[in-house]
N, CA, C and O atoms as CSV, one atom per row, in Angstrom:
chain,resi,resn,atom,element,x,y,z
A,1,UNK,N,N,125.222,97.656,68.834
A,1,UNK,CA,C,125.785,98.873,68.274
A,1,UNK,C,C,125.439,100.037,69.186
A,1,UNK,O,O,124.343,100.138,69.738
A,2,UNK,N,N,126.454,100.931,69.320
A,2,UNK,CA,C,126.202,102.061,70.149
A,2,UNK,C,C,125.267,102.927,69.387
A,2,UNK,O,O,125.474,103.050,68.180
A,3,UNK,N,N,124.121,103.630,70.013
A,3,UNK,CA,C,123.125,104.461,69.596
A,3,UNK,C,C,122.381,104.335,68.342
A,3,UNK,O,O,121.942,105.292,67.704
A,4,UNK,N,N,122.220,102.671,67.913
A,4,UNK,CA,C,121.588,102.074,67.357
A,4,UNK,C,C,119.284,102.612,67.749
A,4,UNK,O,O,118.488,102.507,68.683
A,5,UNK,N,N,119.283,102.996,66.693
A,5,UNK,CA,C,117.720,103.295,66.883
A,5,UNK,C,C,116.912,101.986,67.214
A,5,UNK,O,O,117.241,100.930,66.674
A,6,UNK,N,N,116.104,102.028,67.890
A,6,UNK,CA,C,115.206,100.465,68.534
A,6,UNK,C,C,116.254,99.856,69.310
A,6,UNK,O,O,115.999,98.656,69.208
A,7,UNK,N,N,117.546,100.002,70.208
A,7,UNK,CA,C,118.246,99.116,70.256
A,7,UNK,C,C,117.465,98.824,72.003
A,7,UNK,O,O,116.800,99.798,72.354
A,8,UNK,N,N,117.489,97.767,72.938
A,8,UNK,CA,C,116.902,97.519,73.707
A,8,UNK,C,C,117.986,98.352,75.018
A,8,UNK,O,O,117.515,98.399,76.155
A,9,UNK,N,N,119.054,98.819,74.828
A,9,UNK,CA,C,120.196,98.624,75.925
A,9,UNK,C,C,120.435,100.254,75.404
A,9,UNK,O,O,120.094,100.529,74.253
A,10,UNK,N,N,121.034,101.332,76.288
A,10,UNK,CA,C,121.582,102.288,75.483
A,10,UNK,C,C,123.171,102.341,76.362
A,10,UNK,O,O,123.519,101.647,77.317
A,11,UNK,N,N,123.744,103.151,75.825
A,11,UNK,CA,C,125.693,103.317,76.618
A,11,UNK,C,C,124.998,104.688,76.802
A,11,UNK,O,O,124.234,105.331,76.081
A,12,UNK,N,N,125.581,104.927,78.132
A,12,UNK,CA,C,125.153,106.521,78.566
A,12,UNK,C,C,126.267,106.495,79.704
A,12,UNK,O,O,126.112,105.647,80.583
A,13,UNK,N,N,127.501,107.430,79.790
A,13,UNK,CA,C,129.025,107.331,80.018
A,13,UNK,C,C,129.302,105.953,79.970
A,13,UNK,O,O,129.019,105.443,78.886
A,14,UNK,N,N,129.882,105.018,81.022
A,14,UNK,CA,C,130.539,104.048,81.199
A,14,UNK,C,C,129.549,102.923,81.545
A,14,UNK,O,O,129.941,101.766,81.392
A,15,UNK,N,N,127.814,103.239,82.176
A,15,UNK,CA,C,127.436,102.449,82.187
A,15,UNK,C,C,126.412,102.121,81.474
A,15,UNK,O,O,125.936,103.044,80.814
A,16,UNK,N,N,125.607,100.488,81.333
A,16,UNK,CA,C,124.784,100.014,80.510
A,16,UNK,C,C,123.452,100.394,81.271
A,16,UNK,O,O,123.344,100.200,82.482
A,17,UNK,N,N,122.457,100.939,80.515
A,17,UNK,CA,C,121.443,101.670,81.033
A,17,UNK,C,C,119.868,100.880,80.131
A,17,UNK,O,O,119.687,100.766,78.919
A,18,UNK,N,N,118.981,100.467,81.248
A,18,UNK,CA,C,117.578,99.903,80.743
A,18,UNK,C,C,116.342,100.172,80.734
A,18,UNK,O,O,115.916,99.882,81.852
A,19,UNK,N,N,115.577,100.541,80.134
A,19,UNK,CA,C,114.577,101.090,80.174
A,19,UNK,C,C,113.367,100.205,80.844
A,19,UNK,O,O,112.916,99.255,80.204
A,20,UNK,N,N,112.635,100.664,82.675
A,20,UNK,CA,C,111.155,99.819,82.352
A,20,UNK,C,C,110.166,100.770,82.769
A,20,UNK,O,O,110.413,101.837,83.330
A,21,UNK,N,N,109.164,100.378,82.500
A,21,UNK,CA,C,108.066,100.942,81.980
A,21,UNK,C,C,107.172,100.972,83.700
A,21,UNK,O,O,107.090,99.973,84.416
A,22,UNK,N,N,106.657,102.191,84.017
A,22,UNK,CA,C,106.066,101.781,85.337
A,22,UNK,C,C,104.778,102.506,85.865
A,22,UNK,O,O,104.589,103.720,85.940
A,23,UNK,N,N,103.830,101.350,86.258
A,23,UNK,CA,C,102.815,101.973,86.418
A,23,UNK,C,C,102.702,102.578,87.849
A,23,UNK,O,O,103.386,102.241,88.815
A,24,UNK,N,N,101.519,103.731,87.820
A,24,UNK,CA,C,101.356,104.089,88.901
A,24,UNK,C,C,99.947,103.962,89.503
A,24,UNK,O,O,99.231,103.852,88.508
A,25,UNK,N,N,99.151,103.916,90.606
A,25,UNK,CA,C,98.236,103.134,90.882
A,25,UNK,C,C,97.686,104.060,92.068
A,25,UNK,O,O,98.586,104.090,92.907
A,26,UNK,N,N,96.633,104.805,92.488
A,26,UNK,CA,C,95.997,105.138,93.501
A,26,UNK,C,C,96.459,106.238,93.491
A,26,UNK,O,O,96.593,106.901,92.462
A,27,UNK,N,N,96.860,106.708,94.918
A,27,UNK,CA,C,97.234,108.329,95.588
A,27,UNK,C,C,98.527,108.227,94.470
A,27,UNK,O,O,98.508,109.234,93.763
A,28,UNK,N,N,99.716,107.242,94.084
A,28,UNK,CA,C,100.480,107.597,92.996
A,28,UNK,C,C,100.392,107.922,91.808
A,28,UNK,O,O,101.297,108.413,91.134
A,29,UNK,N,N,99.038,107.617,91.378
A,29,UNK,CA,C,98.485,108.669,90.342
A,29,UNK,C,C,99.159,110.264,90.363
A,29,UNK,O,O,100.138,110.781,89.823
A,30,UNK,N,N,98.022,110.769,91.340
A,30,UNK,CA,C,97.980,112.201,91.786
A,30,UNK,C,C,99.383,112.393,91.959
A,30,UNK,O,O,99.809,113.370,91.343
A,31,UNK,N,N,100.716,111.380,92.995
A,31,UNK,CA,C,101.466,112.354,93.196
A,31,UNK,C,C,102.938,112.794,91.874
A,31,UNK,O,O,103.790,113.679,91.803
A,32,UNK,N,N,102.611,111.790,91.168
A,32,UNK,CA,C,103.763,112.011,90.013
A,32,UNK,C,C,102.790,112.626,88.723
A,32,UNK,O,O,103.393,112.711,87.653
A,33,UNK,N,N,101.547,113.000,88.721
A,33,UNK,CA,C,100.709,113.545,88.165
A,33,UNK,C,C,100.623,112.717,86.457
A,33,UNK,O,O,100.595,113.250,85.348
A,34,UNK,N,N,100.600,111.344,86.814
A,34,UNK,CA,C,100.233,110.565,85.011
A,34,UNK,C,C,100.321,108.657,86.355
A,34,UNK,O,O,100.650,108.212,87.455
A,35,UNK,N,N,99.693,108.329,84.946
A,35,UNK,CA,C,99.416,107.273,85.002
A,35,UNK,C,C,100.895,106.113,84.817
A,35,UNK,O,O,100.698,104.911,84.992
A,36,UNK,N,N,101.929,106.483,84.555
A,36,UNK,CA,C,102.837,105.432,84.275
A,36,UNK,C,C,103.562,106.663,83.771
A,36,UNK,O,O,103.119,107.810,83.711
A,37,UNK,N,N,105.352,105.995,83.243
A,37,UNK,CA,C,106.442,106.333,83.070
A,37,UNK,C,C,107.303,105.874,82.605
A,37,UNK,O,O,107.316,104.733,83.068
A,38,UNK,N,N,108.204,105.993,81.869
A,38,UNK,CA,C,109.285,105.470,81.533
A,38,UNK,C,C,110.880,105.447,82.648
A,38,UNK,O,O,111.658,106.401,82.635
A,39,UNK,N,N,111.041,104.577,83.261
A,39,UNK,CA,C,112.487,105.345,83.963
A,39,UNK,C,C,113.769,104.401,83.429
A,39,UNK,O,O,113.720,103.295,82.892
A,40,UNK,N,N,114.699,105.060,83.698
A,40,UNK,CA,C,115.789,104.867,82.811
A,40,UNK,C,C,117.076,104.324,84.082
A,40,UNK,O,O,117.740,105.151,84.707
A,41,UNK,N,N,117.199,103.066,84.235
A,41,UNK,CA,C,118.187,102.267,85.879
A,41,UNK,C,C,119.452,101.781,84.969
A,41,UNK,O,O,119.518,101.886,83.745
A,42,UNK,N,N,120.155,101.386,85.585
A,42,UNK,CA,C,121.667,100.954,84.852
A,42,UNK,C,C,121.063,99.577,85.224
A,42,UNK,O,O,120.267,99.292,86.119
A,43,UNK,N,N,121.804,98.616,84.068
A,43,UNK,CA,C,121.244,97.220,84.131
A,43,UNK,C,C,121.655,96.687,85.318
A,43,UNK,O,O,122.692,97.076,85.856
A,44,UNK,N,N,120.707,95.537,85.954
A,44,UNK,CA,C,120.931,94.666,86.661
A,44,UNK,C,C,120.363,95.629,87.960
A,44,UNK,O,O,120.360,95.169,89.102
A,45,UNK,N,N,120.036,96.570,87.758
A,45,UNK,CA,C,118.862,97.072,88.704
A,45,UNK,C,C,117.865,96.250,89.563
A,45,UNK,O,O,116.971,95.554,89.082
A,46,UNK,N,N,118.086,96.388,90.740
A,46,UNK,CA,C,116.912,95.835,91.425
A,46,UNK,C,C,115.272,96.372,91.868
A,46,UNK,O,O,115.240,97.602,91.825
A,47,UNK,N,N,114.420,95.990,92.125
A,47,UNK,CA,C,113.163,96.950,92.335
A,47,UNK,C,C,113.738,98.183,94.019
A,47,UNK,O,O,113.362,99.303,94.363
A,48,UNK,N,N,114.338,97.601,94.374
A,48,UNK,CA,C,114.871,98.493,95.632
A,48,UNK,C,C,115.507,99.626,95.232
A,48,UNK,O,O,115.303,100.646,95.891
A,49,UNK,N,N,116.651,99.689,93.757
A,49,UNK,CA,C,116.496,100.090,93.521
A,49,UNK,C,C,115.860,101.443,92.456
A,49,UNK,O,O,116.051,102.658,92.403
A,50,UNK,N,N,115.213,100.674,91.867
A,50,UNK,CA,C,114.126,101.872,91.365
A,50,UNK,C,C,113.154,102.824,92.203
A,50,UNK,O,O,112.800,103.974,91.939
A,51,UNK,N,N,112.771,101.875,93.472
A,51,UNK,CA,C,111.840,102.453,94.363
A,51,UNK,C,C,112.783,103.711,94.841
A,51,UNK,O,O,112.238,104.750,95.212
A,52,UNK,N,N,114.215,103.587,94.822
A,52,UNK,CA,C,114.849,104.792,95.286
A,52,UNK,C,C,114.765,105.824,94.534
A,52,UNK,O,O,114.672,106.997,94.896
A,53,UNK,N,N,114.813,105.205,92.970
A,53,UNK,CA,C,115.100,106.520,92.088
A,53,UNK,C,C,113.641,107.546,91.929
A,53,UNK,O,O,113.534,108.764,91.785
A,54,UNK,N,N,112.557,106.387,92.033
A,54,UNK,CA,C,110.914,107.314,91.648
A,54,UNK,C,C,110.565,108.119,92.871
A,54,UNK,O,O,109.796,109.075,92.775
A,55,UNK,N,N,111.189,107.710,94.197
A,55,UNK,CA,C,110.587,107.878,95.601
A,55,UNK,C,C,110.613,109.555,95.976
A,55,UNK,O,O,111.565,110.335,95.974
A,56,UNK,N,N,109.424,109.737,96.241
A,56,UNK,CA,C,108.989,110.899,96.649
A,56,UNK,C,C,109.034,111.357,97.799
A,56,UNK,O,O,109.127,110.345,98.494
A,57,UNK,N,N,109.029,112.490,98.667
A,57,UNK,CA,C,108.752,112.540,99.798
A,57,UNK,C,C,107.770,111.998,100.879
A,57,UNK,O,O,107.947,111.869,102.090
A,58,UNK,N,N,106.792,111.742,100.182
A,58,UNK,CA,C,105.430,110.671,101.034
A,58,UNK,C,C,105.944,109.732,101.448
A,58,UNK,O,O,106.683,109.003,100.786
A,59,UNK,N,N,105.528,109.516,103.098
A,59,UNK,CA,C,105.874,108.403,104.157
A,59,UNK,C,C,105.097,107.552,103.892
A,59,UNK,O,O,104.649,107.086,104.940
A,60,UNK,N,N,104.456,106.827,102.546
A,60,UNK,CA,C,104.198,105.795,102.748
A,60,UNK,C,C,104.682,104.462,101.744
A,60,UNK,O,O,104.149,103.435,101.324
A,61,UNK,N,N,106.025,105.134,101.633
A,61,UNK,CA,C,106.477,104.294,100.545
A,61,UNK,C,C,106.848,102.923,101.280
A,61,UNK,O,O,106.393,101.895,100.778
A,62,UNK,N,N,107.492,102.841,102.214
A,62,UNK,CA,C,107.656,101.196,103.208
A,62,UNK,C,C,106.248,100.889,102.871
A,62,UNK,O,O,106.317,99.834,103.502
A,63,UNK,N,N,105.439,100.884,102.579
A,63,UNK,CA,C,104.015,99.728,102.409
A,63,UNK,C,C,103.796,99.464,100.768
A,63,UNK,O,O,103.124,98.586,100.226
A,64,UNK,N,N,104.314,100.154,100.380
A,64,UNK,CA,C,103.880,99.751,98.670
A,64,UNK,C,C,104.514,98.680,98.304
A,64,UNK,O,O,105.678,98.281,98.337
A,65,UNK,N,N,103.171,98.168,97.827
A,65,UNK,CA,C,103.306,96.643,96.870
A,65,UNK,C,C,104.002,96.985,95.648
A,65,UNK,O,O,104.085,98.106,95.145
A,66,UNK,N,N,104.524,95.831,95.199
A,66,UNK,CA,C,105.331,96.265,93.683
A,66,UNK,C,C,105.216,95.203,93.004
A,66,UNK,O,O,105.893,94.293,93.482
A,67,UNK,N,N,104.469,94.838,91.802
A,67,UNK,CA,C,104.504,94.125,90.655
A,67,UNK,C,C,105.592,94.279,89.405
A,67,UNK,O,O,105.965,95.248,88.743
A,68,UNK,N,N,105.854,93.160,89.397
A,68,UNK,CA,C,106.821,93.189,88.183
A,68,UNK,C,C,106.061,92.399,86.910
A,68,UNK,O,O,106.138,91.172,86.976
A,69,UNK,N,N,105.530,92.804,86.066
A,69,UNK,CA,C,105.334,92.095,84.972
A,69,UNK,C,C,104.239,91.467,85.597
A,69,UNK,O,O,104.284,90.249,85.429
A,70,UNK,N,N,103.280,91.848,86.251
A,70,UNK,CA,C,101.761,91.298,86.566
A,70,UNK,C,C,102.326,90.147,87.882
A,70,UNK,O,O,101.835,89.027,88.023
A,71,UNK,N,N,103.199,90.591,88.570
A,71,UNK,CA,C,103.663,89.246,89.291
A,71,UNK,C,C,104.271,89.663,90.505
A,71,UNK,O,O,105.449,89.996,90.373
A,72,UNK,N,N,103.625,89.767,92.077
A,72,UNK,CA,C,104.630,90.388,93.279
A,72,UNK,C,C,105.641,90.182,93.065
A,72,UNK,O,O,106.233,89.185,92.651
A,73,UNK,N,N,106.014,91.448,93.429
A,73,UNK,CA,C,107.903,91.210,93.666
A,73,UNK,C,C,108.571,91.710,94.714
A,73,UNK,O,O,108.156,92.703,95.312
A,74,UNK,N,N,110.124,90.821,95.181
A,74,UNK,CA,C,110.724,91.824,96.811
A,74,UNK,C,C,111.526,92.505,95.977
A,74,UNK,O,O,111.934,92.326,94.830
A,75,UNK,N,N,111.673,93.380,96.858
A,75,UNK,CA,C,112.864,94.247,96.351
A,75,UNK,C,C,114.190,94.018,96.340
A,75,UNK,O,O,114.924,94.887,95.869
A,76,UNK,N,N,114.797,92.677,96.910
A,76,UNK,CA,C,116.089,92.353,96.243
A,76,UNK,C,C,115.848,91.371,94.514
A,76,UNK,O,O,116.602,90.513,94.053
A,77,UNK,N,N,114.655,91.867,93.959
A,77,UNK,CA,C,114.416,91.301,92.530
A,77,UNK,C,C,114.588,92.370,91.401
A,77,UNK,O,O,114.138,93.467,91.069
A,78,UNK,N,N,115.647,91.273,90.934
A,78,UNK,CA,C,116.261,92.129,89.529
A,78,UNK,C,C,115.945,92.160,88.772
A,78,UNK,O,O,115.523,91.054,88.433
A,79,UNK,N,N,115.726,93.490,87.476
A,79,UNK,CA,C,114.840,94.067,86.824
A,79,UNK,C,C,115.681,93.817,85.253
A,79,UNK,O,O,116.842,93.921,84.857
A,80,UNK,N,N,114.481,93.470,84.718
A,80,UNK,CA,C,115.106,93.848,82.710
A,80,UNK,C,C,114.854,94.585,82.110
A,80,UNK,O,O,113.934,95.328,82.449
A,81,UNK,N,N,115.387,94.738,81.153
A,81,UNK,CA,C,115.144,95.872,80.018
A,81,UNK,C,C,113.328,95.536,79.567
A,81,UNK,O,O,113.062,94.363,79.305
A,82,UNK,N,N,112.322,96.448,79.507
A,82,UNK,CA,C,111.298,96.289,79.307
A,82,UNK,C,C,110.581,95.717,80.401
A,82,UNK,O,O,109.463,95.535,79.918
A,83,UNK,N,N,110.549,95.280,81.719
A,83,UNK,CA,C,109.561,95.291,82.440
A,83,UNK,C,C,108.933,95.780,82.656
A,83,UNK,O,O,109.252,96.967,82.718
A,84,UNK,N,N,107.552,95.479,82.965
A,84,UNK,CA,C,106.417,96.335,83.817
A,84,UNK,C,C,105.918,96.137,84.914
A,84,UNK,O,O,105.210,95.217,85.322
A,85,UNK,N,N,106.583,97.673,85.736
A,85,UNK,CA,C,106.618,97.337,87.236
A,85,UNK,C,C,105.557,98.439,87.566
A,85,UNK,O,O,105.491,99.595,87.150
A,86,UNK,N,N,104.645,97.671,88.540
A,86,UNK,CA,C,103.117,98.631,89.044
A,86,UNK,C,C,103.450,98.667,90.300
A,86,UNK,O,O,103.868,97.679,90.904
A,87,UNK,N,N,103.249,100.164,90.966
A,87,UNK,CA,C,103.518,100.730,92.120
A,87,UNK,C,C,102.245,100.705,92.727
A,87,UNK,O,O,101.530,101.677,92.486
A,88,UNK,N,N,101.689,99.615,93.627
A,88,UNK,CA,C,100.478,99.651,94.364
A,88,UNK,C,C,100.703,100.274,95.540
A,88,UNK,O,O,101.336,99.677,96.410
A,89,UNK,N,N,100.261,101.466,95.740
A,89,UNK,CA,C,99.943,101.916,97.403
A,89,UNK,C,C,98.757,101.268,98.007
A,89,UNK,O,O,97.787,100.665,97.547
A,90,UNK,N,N,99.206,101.636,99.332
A,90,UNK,CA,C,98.269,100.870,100.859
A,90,UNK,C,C,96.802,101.691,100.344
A,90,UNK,O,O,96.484,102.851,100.083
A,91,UNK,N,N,96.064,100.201,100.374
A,91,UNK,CA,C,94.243,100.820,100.291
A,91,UNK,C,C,93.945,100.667,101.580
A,91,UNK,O,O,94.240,99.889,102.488
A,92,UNK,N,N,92.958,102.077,101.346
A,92,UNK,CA,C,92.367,102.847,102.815
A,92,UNK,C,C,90.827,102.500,102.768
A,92,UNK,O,O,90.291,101.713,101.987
A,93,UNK,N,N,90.457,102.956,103.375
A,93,UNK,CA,C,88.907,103.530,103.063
A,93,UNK,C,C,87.631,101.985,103.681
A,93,UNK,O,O,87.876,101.134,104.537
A,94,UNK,N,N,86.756,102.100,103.108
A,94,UNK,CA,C,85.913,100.948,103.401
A,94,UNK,C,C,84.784,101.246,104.042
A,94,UNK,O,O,84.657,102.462,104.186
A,95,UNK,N,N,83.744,100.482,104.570
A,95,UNK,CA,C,82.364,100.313,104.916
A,95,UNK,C,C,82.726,101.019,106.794
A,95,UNK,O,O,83.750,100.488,107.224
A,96,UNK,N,N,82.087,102.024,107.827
A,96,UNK,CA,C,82.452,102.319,108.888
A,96,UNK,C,C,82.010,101.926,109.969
A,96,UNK,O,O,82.504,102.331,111.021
């Protein structure tokens, strides 16, 4: 049903639109300023593209790891309604 309350899928113009849930992890903390998010992709979304829609100006997005649902993922991997996708940035730092 269109604009059914709880419904998993919403109609927003012509296309089918999915909600996943996404964490953020390290320096992506700080730069979207919270811990996770809701973003909103037209179904059949891939992680390539979501990484387009969250992507910030910081050059270090070519290195971030991406979990889908506790599980690596490439970015030609297609996304569902309710996943949880964690944005790991490149760890620095260590013993000198």
């Amino acid at each position: 049903m269109f604009g059914e309350v709880g419904s998993q899928t919403s109609w927003v113009g012509y296309a089918v639109w999915m909600r996943v849930r996404v964490l953020y992890f390290g320096i992506l903390k700080d730069v979207f300023g919270c811990a996770g998010s809701d973003v909103l992709l037209a179904e059949g979304a891939s992680v390539a593209d979501l990484l387009r829609a969250v992507r910030g100006p910081e050059d270090f997005w070519d290195s971030i790891a991406v979990a889908v649902n506790q599980e690596y993922a490439k970015a030609e991997d297609l996304l569902k309604e309710g996943d949880e996708v964690a944005l790991l940035p490149p760890v620095s730092g260590g013993f000198g």
